[in-house]
C-alpha positions as a printed Julia matrix, in Angstrom:
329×3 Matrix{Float64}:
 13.9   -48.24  -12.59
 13.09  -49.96  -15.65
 13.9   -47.69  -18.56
 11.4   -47.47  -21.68
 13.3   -49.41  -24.94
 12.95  -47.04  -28.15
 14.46  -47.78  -31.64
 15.99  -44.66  -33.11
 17.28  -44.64  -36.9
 19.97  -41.98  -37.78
 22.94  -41.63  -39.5
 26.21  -42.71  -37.44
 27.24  -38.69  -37.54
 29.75  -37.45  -34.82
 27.08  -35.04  -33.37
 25.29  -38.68  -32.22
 28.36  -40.78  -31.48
 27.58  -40.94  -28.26
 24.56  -41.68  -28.33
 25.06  -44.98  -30.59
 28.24  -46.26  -27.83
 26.11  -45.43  -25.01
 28.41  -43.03  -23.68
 25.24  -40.62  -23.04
 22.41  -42.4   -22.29
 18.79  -40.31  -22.43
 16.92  -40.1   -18.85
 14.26  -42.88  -18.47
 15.27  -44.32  -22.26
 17.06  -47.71  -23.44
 17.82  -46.07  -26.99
 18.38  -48.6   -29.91
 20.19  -46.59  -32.17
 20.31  -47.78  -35.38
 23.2   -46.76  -37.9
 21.62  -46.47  -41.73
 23.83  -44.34  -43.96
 21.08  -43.8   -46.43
 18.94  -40.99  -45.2
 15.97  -41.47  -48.04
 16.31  -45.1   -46.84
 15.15  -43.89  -43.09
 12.82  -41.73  -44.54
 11.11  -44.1   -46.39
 10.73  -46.61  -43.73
  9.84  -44.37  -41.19
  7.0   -42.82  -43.13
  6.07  -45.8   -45.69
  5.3   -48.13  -42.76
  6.38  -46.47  -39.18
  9.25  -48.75  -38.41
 10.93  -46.84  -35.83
 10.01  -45.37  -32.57
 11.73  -42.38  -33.6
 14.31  -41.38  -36.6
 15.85  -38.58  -37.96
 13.54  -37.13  -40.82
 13.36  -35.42  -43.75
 12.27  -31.7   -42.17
 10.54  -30.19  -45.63
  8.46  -33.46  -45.5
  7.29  -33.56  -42.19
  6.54  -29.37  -42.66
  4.43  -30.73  -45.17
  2.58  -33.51  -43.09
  1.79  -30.89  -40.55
  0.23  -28.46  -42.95
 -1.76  -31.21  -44.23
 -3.03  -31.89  -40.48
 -1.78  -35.47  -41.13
  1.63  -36.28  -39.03
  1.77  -39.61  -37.51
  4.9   -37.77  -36.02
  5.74  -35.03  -33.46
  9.04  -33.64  -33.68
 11.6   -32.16  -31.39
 13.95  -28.83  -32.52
 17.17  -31.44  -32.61
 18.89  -31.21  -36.53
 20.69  -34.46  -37.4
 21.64  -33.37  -40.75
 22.62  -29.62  -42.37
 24.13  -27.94  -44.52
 25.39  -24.91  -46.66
 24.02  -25.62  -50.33
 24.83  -22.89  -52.45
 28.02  -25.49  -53.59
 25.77  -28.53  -54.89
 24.49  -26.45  -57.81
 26.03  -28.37  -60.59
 26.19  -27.56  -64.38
 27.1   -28.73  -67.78
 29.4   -26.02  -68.89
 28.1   -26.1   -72.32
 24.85  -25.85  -71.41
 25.25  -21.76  -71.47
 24.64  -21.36  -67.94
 27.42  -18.58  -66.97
 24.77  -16.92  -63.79
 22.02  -18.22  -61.9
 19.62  -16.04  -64.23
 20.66  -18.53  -67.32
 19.07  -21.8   -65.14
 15.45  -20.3   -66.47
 14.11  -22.48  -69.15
 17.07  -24.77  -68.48
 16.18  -28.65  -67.98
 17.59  -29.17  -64.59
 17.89  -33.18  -62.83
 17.1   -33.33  -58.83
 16.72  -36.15  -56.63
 13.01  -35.3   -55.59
 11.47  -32.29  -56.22
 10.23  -32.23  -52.88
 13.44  -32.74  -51.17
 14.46  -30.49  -48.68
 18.41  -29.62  -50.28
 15.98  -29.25  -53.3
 13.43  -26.62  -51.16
 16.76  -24.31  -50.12
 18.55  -24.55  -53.17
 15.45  -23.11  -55.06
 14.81  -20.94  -52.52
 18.23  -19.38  -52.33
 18.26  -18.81  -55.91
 14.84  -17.52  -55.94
 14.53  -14.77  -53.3
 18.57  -13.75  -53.48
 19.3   -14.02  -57.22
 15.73  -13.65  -58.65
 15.54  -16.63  -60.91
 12.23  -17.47  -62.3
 11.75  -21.2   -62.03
  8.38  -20.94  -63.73
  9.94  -21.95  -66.78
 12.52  -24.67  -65.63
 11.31  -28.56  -67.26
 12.82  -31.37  -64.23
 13.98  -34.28  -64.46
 13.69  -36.29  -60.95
 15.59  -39.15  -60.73
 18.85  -41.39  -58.8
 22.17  -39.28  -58.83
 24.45  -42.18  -59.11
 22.14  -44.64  -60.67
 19.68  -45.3   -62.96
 15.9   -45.14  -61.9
 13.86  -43.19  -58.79
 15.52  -41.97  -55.76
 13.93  -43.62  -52.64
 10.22  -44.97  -52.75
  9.01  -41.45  -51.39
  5.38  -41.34  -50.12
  5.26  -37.7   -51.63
  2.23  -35.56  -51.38
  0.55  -33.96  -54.22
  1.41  -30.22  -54.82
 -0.61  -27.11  -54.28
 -0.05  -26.44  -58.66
  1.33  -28.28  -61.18
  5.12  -28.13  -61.56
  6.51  -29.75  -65.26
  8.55  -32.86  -63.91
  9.03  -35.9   -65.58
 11.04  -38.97  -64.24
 14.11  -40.36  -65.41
 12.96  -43.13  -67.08
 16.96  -43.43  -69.01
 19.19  -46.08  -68.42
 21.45  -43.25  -67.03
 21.54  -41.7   -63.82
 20.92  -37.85  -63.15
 24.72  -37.78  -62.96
 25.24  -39.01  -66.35
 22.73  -36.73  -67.73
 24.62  -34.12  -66.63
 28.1   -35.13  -68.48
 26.28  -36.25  -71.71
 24.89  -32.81  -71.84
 20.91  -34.36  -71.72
 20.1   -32.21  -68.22
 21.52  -28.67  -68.7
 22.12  -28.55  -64.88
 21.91  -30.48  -61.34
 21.15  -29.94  -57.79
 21.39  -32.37  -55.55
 22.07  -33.4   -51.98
 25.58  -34.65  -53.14
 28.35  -34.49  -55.62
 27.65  -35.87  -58.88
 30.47  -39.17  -59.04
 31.84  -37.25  -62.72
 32.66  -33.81  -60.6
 36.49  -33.27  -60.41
 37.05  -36.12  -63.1
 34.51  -34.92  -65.99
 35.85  -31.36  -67.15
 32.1   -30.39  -68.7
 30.49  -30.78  -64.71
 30.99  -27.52  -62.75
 29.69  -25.86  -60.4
 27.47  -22.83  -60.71
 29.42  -20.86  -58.04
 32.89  -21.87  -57.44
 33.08  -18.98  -54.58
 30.08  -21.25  -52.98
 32.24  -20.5   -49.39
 32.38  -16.77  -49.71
 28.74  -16.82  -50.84
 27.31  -19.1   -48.23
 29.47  -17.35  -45.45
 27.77  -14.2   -46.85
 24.36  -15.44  -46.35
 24.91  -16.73  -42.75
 26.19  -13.58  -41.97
 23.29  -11.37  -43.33
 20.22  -14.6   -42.63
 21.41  -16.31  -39.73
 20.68  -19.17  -42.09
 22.27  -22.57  -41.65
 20.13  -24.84  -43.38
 18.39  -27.71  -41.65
 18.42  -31.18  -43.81
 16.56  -33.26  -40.92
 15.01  -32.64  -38.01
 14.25  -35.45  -34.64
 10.87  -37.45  -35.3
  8.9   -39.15  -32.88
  6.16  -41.26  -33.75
  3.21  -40.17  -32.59
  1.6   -43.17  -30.79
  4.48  -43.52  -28.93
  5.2   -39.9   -27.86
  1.17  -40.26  -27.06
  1.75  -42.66  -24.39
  5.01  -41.33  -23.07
  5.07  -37.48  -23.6
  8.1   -37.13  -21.03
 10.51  -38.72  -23.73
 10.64  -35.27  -25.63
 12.32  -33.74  -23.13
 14.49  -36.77  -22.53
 15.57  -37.13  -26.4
 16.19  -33.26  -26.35
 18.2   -33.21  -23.54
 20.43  -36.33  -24.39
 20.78  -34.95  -27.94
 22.08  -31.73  -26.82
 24.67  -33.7   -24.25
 25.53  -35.76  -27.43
 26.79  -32.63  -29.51
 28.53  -30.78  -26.93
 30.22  -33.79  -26.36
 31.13  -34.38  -29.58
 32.02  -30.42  -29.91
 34.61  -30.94  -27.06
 36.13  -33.75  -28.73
 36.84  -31.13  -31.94
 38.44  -28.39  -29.47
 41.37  -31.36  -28.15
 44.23  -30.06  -29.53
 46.54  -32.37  -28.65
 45.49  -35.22  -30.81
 43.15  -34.0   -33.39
 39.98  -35.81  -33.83
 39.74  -35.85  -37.79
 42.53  -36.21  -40.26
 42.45  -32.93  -41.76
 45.27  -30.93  -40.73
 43.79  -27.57  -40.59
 40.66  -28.81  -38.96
 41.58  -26.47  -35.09
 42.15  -23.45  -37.52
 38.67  -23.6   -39.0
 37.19  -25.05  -36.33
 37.98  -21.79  -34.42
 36.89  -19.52  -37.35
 33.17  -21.46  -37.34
 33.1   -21.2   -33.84
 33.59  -17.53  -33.87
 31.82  -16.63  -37.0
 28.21  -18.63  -35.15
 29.04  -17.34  -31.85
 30.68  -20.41  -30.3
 27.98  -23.11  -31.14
 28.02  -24.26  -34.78
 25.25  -26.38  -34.42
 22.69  -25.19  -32.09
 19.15  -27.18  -31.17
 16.12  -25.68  -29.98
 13.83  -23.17  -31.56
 15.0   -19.78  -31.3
 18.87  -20.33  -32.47
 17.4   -21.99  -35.33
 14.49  -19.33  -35.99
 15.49  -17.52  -39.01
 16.19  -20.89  -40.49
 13.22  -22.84  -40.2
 11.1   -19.15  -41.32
 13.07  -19.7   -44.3
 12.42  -23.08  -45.05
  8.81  -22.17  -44.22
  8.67  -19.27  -47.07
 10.26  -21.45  -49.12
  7.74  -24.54  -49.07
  5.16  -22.04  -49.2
  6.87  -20.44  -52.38
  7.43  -23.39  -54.21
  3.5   -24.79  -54.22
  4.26  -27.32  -51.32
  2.37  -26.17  -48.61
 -0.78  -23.76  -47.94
  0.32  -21.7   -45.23
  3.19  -20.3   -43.23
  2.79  -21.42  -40.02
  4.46  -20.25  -36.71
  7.81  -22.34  -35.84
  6.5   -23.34  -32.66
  3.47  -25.3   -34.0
  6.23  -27.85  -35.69
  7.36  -29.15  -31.97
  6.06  -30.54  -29.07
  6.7   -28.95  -25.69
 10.0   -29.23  -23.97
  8.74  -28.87  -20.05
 11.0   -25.39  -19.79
 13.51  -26.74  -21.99
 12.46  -24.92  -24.57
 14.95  -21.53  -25.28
């Protein structure tokens, strides 16, 4: 049987290593998995001019594409990319920001606006430690250079928000250490933290608090979620299933891989000990697909878009992904 050839652009992440050698192959599917370290890079070739059959995407933008009842993509409940983000709040410490309160009225440099680290982050602070961004002046702009971050295709939003671009010959990051942005949040580490005394974070407990917050929300934030193009899931609806399937196959695998304990799989030498403590602390699967594990996340995000001007409505999860045959959870 001849299988159907599909281009797939993704991050080379351990959760898809198998995936990119082959050693899981998806049902029906001759998967040409391109490695691209830059996310906003994927993002903005996927969406700017739909080079890939499929790609890992940015999820608060294609939330956004759907409200506007303009996807060229269908998606599939598989999360590429997450994380915890209560740790990539970043301050000047002169800038008199001793509690999350203090960021109102601050000046405060992001990637994009519309970025989904950006959407939690805000979010977070928002509906947990009641700050007011109503009053907060942004500065969008490249973290570790000078200029734009990406060539998003962004959409307008629903009311004005003051941001201005970095039009410096300093990145956000610099900003940040000459004192010019009061504070940062980002989707990484600004290059001065650790060397550049005046760049802390905003919580240095960030662990305790984001362990806290899984606890209570059953929130793990999701960065990306699997994209499809549309035309092509049009003609071949049965590669939704397929992709979800392999992906899932793909992680476990990779989650075995972290359990060997006779040769570890990373470098870090306590990586069994907290491997076991994540495992137990997200009941054995620390980064679960599908729709219902991932629920109280993606409501989040949701509320949060919705908060924040970006999109009209808060629609049901399911309307964000295509059927899964009785895969579905």
């Amino acid at each position: 049987m001849n299988r159907l050839p599909l281009t797939f652009a993704c991050g080379a992440y351990d959760r898809t290593e198998a995936l990119r050698t082959g050693e899981i192959r998806p049902e029906g599917i001759d998967l040409n998995y391109i490695a691209i370290e830059a996310s906003r890079e994927i993002f903005d070739r996927m969406v700017g001019n739909h080079e890939f059959d499929c790609a890992e995407l940015s999820s608060s933008e294609f939330i956004r594409m759907v409200d506007a009842g303009k996807a060229p993509f269908v998606a599939i409940p598989v999360f590429p990319s997450r994380a915890f983000r209560h740790g990539f709040i970043f301050i000047n410490r002169n800038a008199g920001i001793r509690t999350p309160k203090d960021l109102e009225g601050k000046r405060i440099g992001t990637g994009l606006y519309t970025q989904t680290a950006a959407v939690y982050i805000r979010g977070h602070l928002q509906n947990d430690f009641d700050v007011d961004f109503s009053t907060v002046k942004w500065v969008q702009g490249a973290i570790e250079k000078a200029g734009p971050h990406g060539q998003p295709a962004t959409r307008p939003l629903l009311q004005p928000v003051d941001i201005t671009e970095n039009e410096s010959p300093h990145s956000l990051a610099e900003l940040l250490a000459r004192g010019e942005i009061d504070a940062m949040i980002s989707a990484r580490r600004p290059p001065g933290f650790g060397k550049n005394p005046d760049i802390v974070r905003l919580f240095p407990n960030y662990r305790e608090i984001e362990r806290e917050m899984y606890v209570r929300s059953k929130i793990h934030p999701a960065m990306h979620v699997l994209a499809i193009r549309h035309d092509v899931y049009e003609r071949n609806p049965w590669i939704a299933a397929s992709l979800y399937k392999a992906f899932n196959e793909a992680k476990d695998w990779a989650v075995d891989r972290m359990r060997v304990s006779i040769t570890q799989s990373t470098m870090f030498p306590w990586h069994l000990n907290e491997f076991d403590e994540i495992e137990q602390l997200m009941g054995g699967d620390p980064w679960p697909y599908g729709i219902e594990p991932n629920r109280s996340t993606l409501e989040a995000l949701i509320l949060f878009l919705h908060q924040q001007h970006m999109i009209s409505r808060r629609m049901p999860v399911e309307e964000l992904f295509v059927p899964l045959k009785g895969l579905f959870d």
